[in-house]
MIKOL-746610 format. One line per 4 residues: number of its first residue (from 1); for each residue z, x, y of N, C-alpha, C. Coordinates in steps of 0.02 Angstrom, whole numbers, plus 32768, in hexadecimal, padded with zeros to 4 digits. Example, Ala and Ser with C-alpha at 12.3 -4.5 7.8 and 13.67 -1.06 7.14 Angstrom:
# MIKOL-746610
1 = 8186:8294:7EE4:8186:8267:7F1F:8186:8294:7F5B; 8162:8282:7F90:8165:82AC:7FCB:818A:8285:8002
END
This chain:
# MIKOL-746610
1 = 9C61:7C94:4FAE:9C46:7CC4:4F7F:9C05:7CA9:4F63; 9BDE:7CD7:4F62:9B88:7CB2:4F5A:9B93:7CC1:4F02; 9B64:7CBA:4EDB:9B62:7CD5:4E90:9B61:7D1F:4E81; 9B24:7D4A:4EB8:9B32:7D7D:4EA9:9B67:7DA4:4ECC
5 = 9BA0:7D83:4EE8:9BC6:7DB2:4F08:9C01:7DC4:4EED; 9C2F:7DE4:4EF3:9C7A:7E0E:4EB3:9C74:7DE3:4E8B; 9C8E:7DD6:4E49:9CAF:7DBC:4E24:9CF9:7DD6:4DF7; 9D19:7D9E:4E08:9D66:7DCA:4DF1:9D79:7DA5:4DA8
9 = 9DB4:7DD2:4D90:9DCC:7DA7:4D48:9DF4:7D65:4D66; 9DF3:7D39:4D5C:9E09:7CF4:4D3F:9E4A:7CF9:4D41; 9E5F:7D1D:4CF7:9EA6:7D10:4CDC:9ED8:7D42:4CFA; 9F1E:7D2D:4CF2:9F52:7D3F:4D1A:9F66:7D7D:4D0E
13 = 9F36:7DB5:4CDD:9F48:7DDD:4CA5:9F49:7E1C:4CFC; 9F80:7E4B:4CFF:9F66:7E81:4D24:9F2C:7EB0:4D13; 9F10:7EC6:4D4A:9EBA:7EE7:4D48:9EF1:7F27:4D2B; 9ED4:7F4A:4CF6:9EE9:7F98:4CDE:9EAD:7FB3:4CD2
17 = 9EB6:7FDB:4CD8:9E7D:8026:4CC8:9EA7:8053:4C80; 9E73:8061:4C5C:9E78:8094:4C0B:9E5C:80E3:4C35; 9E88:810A:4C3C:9E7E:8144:4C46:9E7C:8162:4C0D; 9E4A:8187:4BEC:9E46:81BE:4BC4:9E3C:8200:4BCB
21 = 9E4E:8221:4BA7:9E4F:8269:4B93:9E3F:827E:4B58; 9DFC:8277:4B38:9DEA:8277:4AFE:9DFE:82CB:4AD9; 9E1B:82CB:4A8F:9E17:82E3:4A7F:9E1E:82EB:4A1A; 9E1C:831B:4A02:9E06:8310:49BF:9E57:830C:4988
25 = 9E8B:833B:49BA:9EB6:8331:49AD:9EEE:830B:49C2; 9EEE:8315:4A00:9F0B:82D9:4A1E:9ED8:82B0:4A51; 9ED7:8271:4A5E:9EB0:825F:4A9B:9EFF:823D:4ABE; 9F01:8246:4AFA:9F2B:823A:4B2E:9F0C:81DC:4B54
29 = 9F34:81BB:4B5C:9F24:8181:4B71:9F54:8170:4BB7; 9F42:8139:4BE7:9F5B:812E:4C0B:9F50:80EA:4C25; 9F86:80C3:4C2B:9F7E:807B:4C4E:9F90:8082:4CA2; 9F67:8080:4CBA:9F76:807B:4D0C:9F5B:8023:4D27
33 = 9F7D:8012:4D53:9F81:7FD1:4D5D:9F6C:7FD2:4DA6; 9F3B:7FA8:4DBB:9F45:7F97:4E0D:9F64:7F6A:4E31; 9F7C:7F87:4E63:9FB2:7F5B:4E7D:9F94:7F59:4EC2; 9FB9:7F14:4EF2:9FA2:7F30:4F29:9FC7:7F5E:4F5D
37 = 9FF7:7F79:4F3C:A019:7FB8:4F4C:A02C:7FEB:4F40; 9FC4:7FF4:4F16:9FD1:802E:4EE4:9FDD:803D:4EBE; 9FC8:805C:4E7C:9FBC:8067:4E35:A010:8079:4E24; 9FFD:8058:4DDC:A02E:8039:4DC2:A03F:8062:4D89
41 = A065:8093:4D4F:A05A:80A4:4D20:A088:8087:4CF5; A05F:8070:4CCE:A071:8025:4C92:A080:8047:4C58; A049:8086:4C3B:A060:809B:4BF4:A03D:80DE:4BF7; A049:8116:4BC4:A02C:8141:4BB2:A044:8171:4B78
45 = A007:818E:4B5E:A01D:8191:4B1A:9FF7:81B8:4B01; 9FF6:81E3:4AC9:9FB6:81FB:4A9A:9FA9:81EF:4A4C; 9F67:81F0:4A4C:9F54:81D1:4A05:9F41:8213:49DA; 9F63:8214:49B1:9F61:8266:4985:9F3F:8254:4938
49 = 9F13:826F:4942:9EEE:8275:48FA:9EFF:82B1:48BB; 9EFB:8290:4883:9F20:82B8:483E:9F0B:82F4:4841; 9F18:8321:4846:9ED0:835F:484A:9EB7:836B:47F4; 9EEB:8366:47B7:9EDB:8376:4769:9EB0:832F:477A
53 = 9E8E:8301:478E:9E66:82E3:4782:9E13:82EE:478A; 9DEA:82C1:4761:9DB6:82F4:478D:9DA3:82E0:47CC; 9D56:82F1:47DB:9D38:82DC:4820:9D3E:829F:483D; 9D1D:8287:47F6:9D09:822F:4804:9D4C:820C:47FA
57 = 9D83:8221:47E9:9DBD:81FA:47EA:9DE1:81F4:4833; 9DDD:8239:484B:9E04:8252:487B:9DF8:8220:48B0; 9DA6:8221:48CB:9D7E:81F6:48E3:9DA4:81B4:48E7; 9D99:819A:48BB:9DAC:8160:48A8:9E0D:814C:48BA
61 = 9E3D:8172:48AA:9E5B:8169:48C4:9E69:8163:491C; 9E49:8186:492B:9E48:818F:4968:9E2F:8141:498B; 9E01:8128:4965:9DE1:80EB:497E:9E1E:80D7:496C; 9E21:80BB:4941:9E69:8087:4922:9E9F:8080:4963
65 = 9EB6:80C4:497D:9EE7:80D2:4999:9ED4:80A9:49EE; 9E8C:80BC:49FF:9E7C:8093:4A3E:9E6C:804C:4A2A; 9E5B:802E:4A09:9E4B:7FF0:49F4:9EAC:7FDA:4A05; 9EC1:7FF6:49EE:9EFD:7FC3:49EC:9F2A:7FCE:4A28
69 = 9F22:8008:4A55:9F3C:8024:4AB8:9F07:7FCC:4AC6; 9EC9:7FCB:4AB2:9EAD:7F98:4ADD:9EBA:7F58:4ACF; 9EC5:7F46:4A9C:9EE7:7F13:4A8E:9F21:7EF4:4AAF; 9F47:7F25:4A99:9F80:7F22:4AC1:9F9E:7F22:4B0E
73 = 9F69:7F2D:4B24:9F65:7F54:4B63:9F28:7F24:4B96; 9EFD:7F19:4B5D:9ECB:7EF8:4B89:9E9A:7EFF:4BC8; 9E92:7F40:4BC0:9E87:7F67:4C0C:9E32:7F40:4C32; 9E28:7F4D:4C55:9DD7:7F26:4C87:9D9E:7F48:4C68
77 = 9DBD:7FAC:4C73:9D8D:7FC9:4C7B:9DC2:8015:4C4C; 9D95:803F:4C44:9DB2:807E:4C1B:9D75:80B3:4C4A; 9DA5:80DB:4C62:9D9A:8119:4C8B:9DAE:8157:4C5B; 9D67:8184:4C51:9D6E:81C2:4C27:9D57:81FC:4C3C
81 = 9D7C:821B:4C27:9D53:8265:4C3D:9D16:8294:4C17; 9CD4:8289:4C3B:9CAF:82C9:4C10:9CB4:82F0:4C01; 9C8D:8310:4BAF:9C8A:832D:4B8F:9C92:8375:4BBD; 9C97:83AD:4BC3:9C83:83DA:4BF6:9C88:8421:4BB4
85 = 9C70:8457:4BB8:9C52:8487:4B78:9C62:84C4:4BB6; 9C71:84E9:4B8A:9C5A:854B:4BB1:9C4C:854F:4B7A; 9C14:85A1:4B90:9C06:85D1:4B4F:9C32:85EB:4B25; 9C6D:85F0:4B3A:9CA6:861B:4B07:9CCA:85D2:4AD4
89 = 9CB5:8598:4AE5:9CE2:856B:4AB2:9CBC:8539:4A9F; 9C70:853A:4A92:9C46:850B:4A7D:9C5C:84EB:4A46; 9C82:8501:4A26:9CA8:84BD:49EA:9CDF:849D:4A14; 9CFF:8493:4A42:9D39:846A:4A5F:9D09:842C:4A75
93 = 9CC9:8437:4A9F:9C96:8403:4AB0:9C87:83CF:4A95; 9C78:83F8:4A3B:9C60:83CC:4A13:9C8B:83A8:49DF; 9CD0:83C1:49F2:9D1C:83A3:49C1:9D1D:8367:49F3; 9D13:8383:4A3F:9D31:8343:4A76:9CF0:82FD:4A6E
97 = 9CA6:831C:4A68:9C8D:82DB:4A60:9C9D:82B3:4A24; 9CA1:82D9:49DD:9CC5:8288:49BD:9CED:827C:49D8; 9D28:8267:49E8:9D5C:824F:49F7:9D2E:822E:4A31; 9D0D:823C:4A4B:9D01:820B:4A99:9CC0:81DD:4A7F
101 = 9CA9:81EC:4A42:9C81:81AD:4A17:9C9F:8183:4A16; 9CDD:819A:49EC:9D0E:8153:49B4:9D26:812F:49F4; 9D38:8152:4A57:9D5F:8133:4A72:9D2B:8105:4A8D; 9CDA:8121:4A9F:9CB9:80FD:4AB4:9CB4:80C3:4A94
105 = 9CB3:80C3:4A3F:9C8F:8085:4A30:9CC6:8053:4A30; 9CF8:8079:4A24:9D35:8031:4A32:9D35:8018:4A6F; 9D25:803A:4ABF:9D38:801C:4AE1:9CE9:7FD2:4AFD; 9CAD:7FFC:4AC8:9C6C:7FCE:4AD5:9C79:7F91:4AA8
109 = 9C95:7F9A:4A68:9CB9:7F69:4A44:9CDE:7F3A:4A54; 9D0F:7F4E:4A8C:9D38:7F05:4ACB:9D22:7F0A:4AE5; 9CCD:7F15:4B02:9CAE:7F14:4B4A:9CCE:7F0A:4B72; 9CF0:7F5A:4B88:9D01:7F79:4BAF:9CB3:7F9F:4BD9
113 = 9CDA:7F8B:4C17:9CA3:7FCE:4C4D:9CC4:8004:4C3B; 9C9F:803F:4C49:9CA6:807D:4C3B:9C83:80AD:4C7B; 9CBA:80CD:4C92:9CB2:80EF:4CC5:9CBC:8156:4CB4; 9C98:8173:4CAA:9CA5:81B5:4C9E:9CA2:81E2:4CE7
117 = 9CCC:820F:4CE8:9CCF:8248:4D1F:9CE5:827F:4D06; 9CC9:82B0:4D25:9CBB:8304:4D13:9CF7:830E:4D26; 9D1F:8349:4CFA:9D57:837D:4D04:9D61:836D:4D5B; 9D20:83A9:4D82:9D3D:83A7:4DC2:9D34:838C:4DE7
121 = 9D15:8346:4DD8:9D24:8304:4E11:9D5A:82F1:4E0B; 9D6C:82D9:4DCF:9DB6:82DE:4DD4:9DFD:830B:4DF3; 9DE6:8349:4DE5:9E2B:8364:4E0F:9E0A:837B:4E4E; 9DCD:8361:4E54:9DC2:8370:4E9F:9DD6:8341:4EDA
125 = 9DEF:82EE:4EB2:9DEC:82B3:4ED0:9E32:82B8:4ECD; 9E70:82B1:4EA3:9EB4:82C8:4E9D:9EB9:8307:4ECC; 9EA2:833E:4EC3:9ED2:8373:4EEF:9EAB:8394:4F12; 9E73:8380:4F27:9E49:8393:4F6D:9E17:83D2:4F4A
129 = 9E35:83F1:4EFE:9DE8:8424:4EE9:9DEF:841D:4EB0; 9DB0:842A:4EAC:9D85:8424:4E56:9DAE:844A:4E24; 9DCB:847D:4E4C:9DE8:84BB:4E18:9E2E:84C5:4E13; 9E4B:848A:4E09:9E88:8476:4E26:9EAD:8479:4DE4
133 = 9EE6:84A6:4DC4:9EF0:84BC:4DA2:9F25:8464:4D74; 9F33:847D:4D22:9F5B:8449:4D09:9FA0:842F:4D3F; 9FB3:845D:4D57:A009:8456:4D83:9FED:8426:4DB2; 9FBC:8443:4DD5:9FA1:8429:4E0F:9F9B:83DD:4E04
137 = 9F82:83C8:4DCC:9F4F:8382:4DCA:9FA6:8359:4DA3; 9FD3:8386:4D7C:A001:8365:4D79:A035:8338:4DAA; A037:837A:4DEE:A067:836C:4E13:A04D:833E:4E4E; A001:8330:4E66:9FD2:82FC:4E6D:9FE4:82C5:4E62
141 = 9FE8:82C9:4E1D:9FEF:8272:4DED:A039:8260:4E02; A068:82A0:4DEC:A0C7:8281:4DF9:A0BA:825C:4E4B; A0AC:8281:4E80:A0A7:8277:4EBA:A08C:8237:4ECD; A056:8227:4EAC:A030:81EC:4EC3:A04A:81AC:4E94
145 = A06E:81AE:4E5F:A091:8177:4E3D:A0CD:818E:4E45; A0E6:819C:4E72:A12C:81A6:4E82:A16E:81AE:4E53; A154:81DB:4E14:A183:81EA:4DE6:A1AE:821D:4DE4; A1ED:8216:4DB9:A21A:8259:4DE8:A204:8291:4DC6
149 = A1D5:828B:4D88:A1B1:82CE:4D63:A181:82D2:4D52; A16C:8311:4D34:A117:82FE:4D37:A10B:82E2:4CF8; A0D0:82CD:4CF0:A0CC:82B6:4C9F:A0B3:82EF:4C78; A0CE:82D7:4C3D:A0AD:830E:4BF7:A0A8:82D9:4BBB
153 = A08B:82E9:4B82:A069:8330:4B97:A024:8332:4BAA; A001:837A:4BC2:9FBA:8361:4BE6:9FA1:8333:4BDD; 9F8C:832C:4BA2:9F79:82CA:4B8F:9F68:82AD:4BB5; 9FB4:8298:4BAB:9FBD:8246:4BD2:9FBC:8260:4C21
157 = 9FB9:82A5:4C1A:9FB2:82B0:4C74:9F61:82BA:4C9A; 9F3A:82BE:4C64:9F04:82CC:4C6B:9EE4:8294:4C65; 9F01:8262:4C36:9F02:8216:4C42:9EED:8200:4C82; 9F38:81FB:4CA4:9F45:81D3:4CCD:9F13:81F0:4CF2
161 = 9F09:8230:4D06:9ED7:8250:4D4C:9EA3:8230:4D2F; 9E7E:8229:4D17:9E40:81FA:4CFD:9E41:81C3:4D2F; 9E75:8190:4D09:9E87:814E:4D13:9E7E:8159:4D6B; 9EC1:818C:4D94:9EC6:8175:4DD4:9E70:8179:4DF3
165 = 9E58:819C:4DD8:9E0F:81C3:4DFF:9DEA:816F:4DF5; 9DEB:8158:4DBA:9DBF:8126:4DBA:9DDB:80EB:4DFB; 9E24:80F1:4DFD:9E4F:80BE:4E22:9E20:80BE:4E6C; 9E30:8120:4E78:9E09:810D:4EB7:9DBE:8104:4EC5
169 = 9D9A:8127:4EAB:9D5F:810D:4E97:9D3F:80C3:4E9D; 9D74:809D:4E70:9D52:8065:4E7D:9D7A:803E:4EBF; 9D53:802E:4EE3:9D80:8018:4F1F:9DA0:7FC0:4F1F; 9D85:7F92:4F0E:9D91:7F57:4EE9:9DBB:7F54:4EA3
173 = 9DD3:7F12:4E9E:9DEC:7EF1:4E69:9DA6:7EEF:4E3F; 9D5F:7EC9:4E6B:9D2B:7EA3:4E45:9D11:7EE2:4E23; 9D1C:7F39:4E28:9CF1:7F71:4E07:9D06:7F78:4DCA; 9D4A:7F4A:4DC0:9D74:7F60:4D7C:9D50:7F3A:4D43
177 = 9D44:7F0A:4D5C:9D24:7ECD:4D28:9CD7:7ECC:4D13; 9CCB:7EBA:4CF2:9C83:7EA7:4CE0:9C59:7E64:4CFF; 9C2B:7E66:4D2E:9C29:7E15:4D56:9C16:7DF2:4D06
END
């Protein structure tokens, strides 16, 4: 291995990926693990913010809540999904970017890499099209982590499809890490 060539983690810790699903009321999280026989699902969960609180609290919980998945969890890299807007719901856009502030800065805070992908790369890479409905991208995920059900709720299911997309995406151990 020359200097500039892969560099991998060191420690004995398993490579995981932070799948997110940002959102203002709940954000959906996901620990997916690489194995060399294929992704692993370690944890998943959602982080629910007070709603009688205000903006800047809500926010803030929401960080709190990923600060301590990463902690705990320790992940390489955190895979999220972009913001994405239509004309009929221009406030869901702008509820989803805070929440994907507070998750960004926590995860630049453990310098974490940060990998984002659009709605339909994602269920275009899981179930062969862009327009691939919630069931669809659910029964995807059961299938490909070999669970006897699908997960809920969307969340943590919208999670994990994050997470796997980044899985395949990155084709190496060395894409998870930071050289």
């Amino acid at each position: 291995m020359t200097a500039n060539g892969p560099h991998f983690a060191t420690d004995s810790r398993p490579h995981c990926i932070l799948g997110v699903d940002p959102g203002l009321n709940r954000t959906g999280y996901a620990i997916l693990e690489r194995s060399k026989s294929g992704p692993i699902l370690r944890e998943g969960g959602v982080i629910r913010s007070t709603q009688t609180l205000t903006l800047a609290e809500r926010v803030l919980e929401i960080g709190h809540g990923l600060r301590e998945v990463i902690a705990e969890f320790q992940p390489q890299c955190l895979a999220i999904e972009q913001v994405f807007s239509s004309a009929q719901f221009p406030r869901t856009a702008i509820l989803m970017a805070h929440a994907r502030g507070a998750i960004l800065f926590a995860a630049a805070d453990a310098k974490l890499t940060v990998k984002d992908y659009a709605p339909r790369e994602i269920k275009r890479l899981l179930t062969g099209s862009g327009k691939a409905s919630k069931e669809q991208i659910q029964h995807a995920i059961r299938n490909e982590l070999g669970l006897p059900n699908i997960l809920e709720p969307n969340d943590v299911a919208d999670a994990f499809a994050v997470a796997l997309c980044h899985y395949h995406c990155s084709r190496t151990i060395g894409t998870l890490v930071k050289p």
